[in-house]
N, CA, C and O atoms as a GROMACS GRO file, in nm:
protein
  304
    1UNK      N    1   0.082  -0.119   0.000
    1UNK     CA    2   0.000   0.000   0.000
    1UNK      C    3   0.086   0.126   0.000
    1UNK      O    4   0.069   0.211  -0.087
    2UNK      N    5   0.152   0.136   0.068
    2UNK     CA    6   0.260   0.237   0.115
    2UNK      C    7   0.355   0.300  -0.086
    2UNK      O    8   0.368   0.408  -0.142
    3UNK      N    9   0.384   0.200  -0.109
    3UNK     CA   10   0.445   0.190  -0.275
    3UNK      C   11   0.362   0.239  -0.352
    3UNK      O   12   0.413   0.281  -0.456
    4UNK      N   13   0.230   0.252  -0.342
    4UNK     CA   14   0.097   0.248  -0.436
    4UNK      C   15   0.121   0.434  -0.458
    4UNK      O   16   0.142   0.496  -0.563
    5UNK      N   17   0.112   0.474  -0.353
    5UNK     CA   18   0.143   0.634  -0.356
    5UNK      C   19   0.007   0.664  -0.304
    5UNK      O   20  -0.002   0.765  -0.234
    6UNK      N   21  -0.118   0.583  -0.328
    6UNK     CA   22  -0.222   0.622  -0.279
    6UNK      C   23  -0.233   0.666  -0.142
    6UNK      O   24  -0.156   0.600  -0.073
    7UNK      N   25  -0.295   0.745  -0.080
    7UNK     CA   26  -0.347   0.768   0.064
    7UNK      C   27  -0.473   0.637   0.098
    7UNK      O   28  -0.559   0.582   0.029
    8UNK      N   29  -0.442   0.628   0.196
    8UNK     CA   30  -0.500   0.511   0.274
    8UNK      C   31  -0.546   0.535   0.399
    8UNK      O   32  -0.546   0.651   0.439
    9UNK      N   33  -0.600   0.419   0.490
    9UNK     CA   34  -0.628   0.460   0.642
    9UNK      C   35  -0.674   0.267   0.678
    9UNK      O   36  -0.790   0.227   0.681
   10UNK      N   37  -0.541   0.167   0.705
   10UNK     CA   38  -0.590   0.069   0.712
   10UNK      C   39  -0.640   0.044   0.891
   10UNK      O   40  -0.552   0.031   0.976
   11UNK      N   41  -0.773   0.041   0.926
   11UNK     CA   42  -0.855   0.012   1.051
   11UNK      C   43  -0.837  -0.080   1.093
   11UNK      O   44  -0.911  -0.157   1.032
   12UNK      N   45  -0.770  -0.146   1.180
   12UNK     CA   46  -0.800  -0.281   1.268
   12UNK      C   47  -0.854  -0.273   1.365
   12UNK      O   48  -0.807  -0.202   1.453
   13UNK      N   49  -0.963  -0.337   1.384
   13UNK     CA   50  -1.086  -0.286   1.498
   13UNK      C   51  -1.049  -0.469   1.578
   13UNK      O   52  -0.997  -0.572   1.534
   14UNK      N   53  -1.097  -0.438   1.682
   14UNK     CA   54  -1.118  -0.530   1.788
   14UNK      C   55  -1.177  -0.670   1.726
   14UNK      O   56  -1.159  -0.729   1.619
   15UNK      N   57  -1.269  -0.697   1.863
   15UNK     CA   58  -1.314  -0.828   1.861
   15UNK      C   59  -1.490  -0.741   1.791
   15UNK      O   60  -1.495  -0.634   1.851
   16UNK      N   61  -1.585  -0.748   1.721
   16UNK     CA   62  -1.683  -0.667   1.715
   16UNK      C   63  -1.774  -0.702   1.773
   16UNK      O   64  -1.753  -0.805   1.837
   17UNK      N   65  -1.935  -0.636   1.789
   17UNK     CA   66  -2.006  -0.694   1.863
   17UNK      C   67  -2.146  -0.610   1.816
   17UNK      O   68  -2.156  -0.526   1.727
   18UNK      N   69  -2.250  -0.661   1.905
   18UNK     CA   70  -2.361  -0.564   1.857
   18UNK      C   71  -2.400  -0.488   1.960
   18UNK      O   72  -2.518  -0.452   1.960
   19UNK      N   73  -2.302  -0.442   2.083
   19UNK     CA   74  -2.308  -0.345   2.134
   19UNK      C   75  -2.371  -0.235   2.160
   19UNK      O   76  -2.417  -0.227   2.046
   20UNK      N   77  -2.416  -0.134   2.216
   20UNK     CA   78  -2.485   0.000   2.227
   20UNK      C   79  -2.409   0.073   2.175
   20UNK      O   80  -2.293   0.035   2.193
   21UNK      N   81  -2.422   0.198   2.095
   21UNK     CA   82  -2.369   0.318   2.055
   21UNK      C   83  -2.308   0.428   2.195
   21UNK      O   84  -2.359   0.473   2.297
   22UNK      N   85  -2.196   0.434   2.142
   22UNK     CA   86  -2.149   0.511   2.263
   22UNK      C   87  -2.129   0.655   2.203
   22UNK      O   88  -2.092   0.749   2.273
   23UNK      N   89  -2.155   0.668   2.068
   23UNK     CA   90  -2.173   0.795   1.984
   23UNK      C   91  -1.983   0.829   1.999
   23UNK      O   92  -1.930   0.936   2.028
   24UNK      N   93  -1.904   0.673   1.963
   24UNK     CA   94  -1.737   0.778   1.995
   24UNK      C   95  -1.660   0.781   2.097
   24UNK      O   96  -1.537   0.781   2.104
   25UNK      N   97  -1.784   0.785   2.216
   25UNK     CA   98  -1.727   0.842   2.345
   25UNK      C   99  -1.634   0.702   2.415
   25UNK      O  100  -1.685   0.595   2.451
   26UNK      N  101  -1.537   0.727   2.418
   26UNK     CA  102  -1.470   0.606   2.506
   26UNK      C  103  -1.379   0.511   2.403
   26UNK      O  104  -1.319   0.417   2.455
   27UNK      N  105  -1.364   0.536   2.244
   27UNK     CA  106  -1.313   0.491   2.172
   27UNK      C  107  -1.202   0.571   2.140
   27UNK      O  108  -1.196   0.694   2.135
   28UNK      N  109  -1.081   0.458   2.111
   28UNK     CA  110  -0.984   0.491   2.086
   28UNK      C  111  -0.937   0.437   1.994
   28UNK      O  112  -1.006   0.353   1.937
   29UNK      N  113  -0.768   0.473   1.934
   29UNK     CA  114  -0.726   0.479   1.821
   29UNK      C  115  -0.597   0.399   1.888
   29UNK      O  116  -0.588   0.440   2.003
   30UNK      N  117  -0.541   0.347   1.873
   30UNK     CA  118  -0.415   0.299   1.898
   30UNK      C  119  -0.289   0.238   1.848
   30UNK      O  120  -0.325   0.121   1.852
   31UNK      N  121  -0.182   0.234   1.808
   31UNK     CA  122  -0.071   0.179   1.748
   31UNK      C  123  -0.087   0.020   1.705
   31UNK      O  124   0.021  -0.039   1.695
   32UNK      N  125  -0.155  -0.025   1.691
   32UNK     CA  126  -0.171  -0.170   1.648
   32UNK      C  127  -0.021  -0.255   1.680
   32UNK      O  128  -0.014  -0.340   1.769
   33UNK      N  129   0.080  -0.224   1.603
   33UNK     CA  130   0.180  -0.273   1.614
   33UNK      C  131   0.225  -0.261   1.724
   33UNK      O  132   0.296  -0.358   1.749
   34UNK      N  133   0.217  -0.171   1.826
   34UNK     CA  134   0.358  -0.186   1.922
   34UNK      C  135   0.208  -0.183   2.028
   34UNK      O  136   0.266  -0.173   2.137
   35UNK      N  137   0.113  -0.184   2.050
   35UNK     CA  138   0.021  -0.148   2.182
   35UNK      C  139  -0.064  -0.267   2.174
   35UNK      O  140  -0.102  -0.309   2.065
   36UNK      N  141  -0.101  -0.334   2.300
   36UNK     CA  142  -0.203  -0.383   2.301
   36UNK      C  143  -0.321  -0.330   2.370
   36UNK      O  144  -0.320  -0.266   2.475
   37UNK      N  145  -0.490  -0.387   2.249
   37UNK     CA  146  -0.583  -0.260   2.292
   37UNK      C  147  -0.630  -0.295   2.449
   37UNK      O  148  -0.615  -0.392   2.524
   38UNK      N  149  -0.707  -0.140   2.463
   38UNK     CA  150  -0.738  -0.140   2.597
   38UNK      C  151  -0.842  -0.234   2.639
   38UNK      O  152  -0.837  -0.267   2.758
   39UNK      N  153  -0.941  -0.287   2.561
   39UNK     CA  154  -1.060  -0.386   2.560
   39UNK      C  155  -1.021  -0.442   2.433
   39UNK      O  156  -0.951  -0.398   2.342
   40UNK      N  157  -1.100  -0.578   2.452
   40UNK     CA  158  -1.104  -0.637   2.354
   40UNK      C  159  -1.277  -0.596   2.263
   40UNK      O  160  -1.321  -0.671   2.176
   41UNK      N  161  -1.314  -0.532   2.284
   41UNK     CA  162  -1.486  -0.479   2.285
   41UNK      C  163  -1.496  -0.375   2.218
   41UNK      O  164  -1.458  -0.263   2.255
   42UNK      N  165  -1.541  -0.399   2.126
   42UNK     CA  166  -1.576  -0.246   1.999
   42UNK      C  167  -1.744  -0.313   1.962
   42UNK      O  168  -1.781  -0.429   1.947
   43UNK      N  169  -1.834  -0.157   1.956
   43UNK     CA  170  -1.978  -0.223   1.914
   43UNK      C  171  -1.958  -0.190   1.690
   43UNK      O  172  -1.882  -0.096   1.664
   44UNK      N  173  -2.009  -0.248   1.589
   44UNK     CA  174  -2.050  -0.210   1.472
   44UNK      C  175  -2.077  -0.097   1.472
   44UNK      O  176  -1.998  -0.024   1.412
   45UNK      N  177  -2.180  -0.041   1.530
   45UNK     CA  178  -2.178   0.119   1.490
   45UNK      C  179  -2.059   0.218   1.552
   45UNK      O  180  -2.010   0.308   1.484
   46UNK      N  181  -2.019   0.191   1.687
   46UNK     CA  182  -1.879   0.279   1.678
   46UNK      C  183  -1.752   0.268   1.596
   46UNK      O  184  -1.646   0.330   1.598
   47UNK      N  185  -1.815   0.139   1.503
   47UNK     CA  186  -1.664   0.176   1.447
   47UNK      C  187  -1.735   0.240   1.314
   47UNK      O  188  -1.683   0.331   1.249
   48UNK      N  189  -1.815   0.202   1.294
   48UNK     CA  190  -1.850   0.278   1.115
   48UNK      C  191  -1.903   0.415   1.192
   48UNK      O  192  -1.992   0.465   1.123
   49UNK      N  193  -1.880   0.487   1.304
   49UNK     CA  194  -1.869   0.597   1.328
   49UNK      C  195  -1.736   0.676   1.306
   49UNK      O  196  -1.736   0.792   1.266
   50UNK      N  197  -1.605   0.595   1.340
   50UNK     CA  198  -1.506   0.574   1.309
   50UNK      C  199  -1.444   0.576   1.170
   50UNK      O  200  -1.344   0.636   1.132
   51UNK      N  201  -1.524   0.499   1.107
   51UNK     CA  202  -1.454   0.461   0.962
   51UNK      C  203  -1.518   0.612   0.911
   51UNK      O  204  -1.452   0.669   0.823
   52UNK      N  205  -1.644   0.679   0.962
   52UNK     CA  206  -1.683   0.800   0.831
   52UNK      C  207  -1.606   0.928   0.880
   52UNK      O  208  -1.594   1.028   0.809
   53UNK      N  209  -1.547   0.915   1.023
   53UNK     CA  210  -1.478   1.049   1.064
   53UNK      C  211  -1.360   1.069   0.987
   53UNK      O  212  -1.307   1.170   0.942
   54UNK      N  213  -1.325   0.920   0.982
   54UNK     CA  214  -1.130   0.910   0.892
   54UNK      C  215  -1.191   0.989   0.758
   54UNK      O  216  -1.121   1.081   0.716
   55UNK      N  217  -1.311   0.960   0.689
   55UNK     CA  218  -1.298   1.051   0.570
   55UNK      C  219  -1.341   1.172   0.591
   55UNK      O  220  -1.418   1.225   0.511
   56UNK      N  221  -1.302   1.226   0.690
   56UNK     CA  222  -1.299   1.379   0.647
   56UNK      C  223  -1.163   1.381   0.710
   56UNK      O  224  -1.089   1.464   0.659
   57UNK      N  225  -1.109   1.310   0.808
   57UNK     CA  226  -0.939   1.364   0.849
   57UNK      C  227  -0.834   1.323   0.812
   57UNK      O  228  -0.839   1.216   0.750
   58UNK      N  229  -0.745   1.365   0.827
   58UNK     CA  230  -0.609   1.330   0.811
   58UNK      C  231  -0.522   1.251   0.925
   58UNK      O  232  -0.407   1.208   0.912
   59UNK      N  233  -0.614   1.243   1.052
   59UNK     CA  234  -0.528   1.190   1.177
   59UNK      C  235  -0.458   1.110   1.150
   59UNK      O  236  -0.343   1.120   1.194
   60UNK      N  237  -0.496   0.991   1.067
   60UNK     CA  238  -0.451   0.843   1.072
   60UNK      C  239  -0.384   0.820   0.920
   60UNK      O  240  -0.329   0.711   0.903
   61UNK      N  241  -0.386   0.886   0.842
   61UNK     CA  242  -0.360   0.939   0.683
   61UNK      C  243  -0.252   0.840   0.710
   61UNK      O  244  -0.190   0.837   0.817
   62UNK      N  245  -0.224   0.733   0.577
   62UNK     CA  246  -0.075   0.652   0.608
   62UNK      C  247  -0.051   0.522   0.694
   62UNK      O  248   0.030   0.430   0.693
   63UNK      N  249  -0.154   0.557   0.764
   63UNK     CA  250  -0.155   0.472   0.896
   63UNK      C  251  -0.253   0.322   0.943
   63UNK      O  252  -0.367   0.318   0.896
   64UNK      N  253  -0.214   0.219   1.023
   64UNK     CA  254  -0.282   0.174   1.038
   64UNK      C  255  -0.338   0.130   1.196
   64UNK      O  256  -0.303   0.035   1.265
   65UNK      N  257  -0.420   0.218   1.217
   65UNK     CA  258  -0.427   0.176   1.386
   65UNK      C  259  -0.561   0.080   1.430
   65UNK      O  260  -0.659   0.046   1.363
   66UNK      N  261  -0.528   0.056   1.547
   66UNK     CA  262  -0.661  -0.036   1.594
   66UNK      C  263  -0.737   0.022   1.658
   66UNK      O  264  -0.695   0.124   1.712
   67UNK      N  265  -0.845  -0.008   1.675
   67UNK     CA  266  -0.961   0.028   1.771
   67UNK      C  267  -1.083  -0.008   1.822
   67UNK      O  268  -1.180  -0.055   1.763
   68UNK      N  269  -1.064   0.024   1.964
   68UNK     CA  270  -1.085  -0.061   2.050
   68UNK      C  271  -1.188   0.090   2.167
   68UNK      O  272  -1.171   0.212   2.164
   69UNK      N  273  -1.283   0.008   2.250
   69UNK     CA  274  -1.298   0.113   2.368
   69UNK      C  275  -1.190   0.138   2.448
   69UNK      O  276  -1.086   0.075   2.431
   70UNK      N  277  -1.203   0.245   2.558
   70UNK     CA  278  -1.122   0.269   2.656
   70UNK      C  279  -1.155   0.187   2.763
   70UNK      O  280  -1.068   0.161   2.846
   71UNK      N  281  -1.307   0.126   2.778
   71UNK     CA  282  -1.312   0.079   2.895
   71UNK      C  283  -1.439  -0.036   2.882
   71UNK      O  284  -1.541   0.026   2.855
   72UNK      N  285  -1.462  -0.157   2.891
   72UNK     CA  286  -1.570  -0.272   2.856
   72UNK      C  287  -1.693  -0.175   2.889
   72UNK      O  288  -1.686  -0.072   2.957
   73UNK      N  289  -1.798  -0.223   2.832
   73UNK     CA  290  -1.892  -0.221   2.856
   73UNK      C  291  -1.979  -0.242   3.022
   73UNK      O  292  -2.004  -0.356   3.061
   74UNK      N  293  -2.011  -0.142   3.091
   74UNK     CA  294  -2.095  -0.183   3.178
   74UNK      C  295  -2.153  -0.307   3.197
   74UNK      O  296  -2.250  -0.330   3.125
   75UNK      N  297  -2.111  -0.414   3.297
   75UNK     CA  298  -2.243  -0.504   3.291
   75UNK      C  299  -2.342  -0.477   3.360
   75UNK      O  300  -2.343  -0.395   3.452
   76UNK      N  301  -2.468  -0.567   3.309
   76UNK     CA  302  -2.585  -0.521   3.328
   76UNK      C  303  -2.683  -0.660   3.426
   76UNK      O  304  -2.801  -0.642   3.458
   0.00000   0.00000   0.00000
C-alpha cells in the first residue's frame, strides 16, 4: 500500500459486537503494532462511526491503527 502512492487509512478494529452506541465516546485509536488494545470490545456502529470520521481527516492518513474502547462495557 505504502508503494501504491495512494493515501490510505488501514482500521483494525477489535473483537466486534452488537453493542450499544457510545456515539465515539470512550473509543480509541491505537498503534496496532507496538500497543495492546485497551478492551477487547468495539460495538458495529462505533466503528462505522469511526470509519466515516477518517474521511474527512487526516489523523490516521498513512496509517494503520486499531480500535478498540477505553473501557468494557458496563455489565448489566
Amino acid at each position: 500500500m505504502r508503494a501504491s502512492g495512494l493515501e490510505f487509512v488501514l482500521v483494525r478494529p477489535v473483537a466486534l459486537n452488537d453493542g450499544e452506541n457510545r456515539g465515539g465516546v470512550g473509543t480509541l485509536a491505537f498503534d496496532s503494532a507496538a500497543e495492546a488494545p485497551p478492551t477487547q470490545h468495539l460495538s458495529r456502529v462505533d466503528l462505522a462511526a469511526f470509519l466515516i470520521d477518517q474521511c474527512a481527516s487526516n489523523e490516521f492518513l498513512g496509517q494503520a491503527p486499531g480500535v478498540s474502547w477505553l473501557d468494557p462495557p458496563a455489565k448489566k
